[in-house]
C-alpha positions as CSV (number, residue, x, y, z in Angstrom):
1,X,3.3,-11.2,33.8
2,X,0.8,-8.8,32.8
3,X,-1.3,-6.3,34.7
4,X,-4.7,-5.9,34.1
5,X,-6.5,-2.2,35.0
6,X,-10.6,-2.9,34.8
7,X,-12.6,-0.3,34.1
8,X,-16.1,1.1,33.1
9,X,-15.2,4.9,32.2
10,X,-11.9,7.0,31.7
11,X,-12.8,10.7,33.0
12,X,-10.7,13.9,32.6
13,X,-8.5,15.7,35.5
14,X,-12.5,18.0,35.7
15,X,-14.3,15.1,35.7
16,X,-16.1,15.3,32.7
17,X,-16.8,12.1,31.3
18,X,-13.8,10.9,28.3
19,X,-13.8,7.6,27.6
20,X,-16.5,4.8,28.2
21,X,-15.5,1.4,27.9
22,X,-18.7,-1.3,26.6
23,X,-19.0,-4.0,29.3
24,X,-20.1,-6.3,26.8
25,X,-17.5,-6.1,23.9
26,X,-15.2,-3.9,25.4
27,X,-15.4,-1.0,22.1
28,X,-14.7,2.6,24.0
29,X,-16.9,5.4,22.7
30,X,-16.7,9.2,23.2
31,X,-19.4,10.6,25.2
32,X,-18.4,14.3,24.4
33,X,-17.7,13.1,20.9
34,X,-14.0,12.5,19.0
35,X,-13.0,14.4,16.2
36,X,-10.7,13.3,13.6
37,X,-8.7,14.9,11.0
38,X,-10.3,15.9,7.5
39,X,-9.7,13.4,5.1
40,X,-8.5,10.3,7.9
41,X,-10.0,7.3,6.5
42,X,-12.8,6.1,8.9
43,X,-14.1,2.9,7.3
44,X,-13.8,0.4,4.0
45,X,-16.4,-1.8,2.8
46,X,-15.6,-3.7,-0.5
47,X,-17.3,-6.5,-1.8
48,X,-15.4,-8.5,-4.7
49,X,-16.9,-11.3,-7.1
50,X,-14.3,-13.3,-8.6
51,X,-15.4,-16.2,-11.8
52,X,-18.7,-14.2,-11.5
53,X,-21.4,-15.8,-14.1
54,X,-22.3,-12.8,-17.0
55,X,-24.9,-10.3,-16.0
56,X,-27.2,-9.3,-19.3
57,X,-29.8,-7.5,-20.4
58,X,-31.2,-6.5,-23.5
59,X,-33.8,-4.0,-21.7
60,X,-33.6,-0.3,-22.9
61,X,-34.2,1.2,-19.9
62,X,-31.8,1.0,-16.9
63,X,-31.9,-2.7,-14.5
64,X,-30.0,-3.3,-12.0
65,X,-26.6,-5.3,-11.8
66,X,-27.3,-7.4,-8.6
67,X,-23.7,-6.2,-7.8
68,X,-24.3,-4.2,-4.1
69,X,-22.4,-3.0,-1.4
70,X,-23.4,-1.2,1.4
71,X,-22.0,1.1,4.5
72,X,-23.5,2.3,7.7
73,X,-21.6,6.3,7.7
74,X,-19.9,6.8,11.2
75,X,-20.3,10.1,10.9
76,X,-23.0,12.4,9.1
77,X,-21.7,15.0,6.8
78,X,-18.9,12.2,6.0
79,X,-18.2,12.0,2.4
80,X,-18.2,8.5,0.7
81,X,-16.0,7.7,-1.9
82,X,-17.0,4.9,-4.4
83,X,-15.1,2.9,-6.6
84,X,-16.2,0.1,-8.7
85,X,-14.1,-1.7,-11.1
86,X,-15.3,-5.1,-13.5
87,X,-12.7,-6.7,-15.0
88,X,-14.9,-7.7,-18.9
89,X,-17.9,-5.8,-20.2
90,X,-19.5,-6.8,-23.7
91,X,-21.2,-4.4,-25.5
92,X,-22.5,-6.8,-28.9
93,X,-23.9,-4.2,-31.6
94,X,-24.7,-1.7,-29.3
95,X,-23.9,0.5,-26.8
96,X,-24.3,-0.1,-22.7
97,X,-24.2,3.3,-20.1
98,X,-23.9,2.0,-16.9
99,X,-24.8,4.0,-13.9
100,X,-23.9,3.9,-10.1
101,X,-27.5,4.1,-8.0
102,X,-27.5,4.2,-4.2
103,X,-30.6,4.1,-1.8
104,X,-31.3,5.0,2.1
105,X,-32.3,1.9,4.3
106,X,-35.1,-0.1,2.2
107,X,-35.2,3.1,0.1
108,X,-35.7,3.1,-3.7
109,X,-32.5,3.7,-5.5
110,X,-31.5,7.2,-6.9
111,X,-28.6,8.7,-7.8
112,X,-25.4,10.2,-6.9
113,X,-26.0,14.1,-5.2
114,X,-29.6,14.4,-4.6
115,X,-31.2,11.7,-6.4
116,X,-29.8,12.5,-10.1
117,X,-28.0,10.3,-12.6
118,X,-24.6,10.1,-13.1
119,X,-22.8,8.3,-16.0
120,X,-19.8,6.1,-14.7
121,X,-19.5,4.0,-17.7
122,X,-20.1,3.5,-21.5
123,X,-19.1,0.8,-23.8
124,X,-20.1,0.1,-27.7
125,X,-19.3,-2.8,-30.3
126,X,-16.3,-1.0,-32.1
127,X,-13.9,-0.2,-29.4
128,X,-14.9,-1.7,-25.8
129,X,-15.9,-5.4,-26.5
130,X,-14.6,-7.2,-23.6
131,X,-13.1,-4.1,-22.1
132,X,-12.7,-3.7,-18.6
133,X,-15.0,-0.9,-16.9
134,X,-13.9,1.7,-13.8
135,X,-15.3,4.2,-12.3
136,X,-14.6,6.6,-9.0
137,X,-17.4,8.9,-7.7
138,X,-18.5,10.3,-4.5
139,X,-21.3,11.4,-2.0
140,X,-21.6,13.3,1.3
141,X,-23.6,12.0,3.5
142,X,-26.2,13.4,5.2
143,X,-26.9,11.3,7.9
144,X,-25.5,7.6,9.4
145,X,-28.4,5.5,7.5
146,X,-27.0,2.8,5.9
147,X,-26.3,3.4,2.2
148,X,-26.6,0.5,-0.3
149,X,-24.7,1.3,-4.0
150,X,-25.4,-1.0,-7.0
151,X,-24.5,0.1,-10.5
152,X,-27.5,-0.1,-13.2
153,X,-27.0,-0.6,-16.8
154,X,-29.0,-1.1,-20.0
155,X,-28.8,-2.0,-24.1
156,X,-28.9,1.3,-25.7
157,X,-30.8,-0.5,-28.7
158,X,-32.0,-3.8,-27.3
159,X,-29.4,-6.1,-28.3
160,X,-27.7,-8.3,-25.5
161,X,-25.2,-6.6,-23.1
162,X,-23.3,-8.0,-20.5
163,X,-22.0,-5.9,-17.2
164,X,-20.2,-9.1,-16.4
165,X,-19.0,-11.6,-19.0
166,X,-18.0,-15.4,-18.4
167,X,-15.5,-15.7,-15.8
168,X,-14.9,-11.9,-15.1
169,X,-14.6,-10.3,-11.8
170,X,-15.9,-7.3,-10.0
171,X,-15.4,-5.1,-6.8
172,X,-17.1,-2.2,-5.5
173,X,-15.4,-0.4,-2.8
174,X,-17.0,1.8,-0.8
175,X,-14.6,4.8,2.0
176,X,-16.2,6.9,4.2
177,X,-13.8,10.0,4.8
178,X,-13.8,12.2,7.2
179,X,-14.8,16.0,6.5
């Protein structure tokens, strides 16, 4: 048979407060704080669209995919790696940039490292149609406010361009490292 030790808080040999145990869903958290190793993984969010419908546009300025993923940092000063992957792109007569945007809470969207752009992706009519797309970035965070990513993406003369084409699948992965 098992034993069974109840308690509300683990304290050192001095005293000082170590370990408190939540009454209500039994997480422990570090009053004096826990640090980790640089670079131990601390949390993975991905979110993955499988027979996904296509996603076009024929705007010339960037629109958004619809394709988001978000993450609530543990730990400010973190760094959050990003990965998305789509598994068919189609570029017809044109070219497509595609560009990872992120916002703060209900935030506006801007880029990677203080609001900028960065260029994850580019496809064009003679060697990408139907090509597959990747792309690995990252940000260090500077606080734990949730962080929503969603990768933007426009026709670079107005004909129709498709982030996702029929039956093609996507995942965006987001990993909050520890620094």
């Amino acid at each position: 048979m098992a034993s069974i030790l109840n308690v509300d808080q683990i304290n050192n040999a001095a005293g000082t407060s170590g370990i408190a145990l939540d009454a209500s869903t039994g997480k422990a958290s570090f009053p004096n704080g826990a640090t980790l190793p640089a670079g131990s993984v601390l949390q993975v969010v991905r979110e993955f669209t499988s027979n996904q419908s296509p996603i076009t546009t024929s705007s010339t300025s960037y629109v958004g995919s619809g394709i988001t993923a978000a993450i609530t940092p543990l730990i400010s000063g973190s760094i959050i790696l990003v990965d998305f992957t789509i598994s068919m792109a189609d570029a017809i007569s044109t070219g497509m940039p595609v560009k990872m945007y992120y916002k703060t809470g209900a935030g506006s969207y801007g880029g990677f490292e203080s609001g900028g752009e960065y260029q994850i992706g580019y496809q064009d009519s003679t060697t990408n149609r139907y090509a597959s797309m990747t792309f690995g970035g990252k940000i260090t965070t500077t606080s734990t406010s949730t962080l929503t990513f969603q990768p933007y993406f426009y026709s670079v003369n107005g004909n129709t361009v498709r982030l996702a084409h029929d039956q093609s699948s996507n995942a965006l992965t987001l990993m909050e490292i520890a620094q």
